[in-house]
N, C-alpha and C positions, 0 to 999 in steps of 0.2 A: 380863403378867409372870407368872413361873410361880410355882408356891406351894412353902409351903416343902417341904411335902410330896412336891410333884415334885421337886424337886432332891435330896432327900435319898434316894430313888428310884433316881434318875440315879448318883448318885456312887455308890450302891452296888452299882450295876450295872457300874461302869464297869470295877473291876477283875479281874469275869469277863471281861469285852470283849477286854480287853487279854491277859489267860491267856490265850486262846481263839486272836488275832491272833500272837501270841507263840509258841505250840505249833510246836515246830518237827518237821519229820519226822527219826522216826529213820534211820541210817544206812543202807546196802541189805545191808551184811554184821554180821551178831553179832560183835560186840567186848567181849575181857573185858582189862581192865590195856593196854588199846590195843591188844592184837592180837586179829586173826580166830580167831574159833571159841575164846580163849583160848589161842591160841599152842601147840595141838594141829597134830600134823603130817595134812595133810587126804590126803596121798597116803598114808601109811602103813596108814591103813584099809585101803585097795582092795592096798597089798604085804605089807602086814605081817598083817592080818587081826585089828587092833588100834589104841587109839591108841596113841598115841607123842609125848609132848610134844616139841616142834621145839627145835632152839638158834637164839635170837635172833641171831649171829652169821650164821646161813644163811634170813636174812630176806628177805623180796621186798614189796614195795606191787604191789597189786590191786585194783581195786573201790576205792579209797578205805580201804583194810585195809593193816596188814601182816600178812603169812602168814609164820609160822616154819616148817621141816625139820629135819628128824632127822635127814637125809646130803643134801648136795651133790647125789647124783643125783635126791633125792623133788624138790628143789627147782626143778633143769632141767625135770623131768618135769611139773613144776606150769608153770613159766614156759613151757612147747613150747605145755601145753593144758591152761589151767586150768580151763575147760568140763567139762573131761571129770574133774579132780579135785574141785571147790570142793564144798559141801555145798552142795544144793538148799534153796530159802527162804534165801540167804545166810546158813546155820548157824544158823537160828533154827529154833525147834523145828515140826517139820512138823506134829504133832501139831494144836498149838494153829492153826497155819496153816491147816492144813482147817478149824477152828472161827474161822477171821475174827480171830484176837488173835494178837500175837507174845508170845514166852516165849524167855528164856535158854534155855541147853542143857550138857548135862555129857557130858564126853567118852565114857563110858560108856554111856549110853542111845544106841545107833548102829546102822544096819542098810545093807547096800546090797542093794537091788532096783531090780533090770535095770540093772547099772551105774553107779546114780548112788547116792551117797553123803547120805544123810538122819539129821539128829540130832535127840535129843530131851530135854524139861526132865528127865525120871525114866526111869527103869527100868518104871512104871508106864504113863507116858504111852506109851511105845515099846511095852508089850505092848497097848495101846487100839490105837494105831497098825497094829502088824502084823496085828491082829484085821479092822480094816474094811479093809485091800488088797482092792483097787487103789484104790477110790474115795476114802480119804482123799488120793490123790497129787491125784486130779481134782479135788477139790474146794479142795485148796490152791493148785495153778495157777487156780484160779477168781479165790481172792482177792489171790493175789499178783501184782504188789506194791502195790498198793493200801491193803495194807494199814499201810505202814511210814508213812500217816499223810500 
């Protein structure tokens, strides 16, 4: 028979166990108010040379996201090849992705190099980010996705 001291052990153990079995992974895309990236338009970067908050009206599902636009055509031009629009690390901030952790991201902290589209949690973190190119891209496809838990 166990003592009481084991069981009291046990139980208090049990409901890290359970957090722990319960942890569920986060999504593969950054979502803020249920949309990706915050319901920034993700083509407008690469046309606009900005963001550009999307109208919910000109929504699409992706990834398990929905993706807003800011004209009808960003949004074709998502739905033809959204590979070639979506933000790399599914909009989570690349930054921290090279360091192994996911982080939110704000439409502002943004860069594209070599055609792909990378955000970040600050204005800060994004100039850490452009500092180490290229090897923070390398070392965040290292962890990614992996990392999303």
């Amino acid at each position: 028979m166990p003592s009481r001291r084991t069981l009291l052990g046990l139980a208090a153990t049990f409901p890290v166990l359970l957090a722990g079995a319960a942890r569920a992974a986060e999504p593969p895309v950054f979502q803020r108010n249920g949309l990706a990236i915050g319901g920034t338009d993700p083509v407008a970067y690469a046309r606009d040379g900005a963001p550009v908050q999307g109208d919910p009206a000109l929504a699409i599902e992706w990834m398990g996201a929905r993706w807003s636009f800011a004209t009808a055509e960003n949004r074709d031009a998502f739905a033809a090849e959204p590979d070639r629009y979506a933000p790399a690390f599914g909009g989570y901030c690349a930054f921290a992705a090279s360091r192994g952790y996911l982080a939110p991201t704000i439409p502002e902290a943004w860069s594209i190099h070599e055609g792909r589209l990378f955000l970040n949690a600050s204005l800060r973190a994004r100039e850490l980010w452009l500092a180490e190119l290229p090897g923070v891209i390398a070392a965040g496809e290292a962890n990614w996705p992996a990392i999303l838990g």
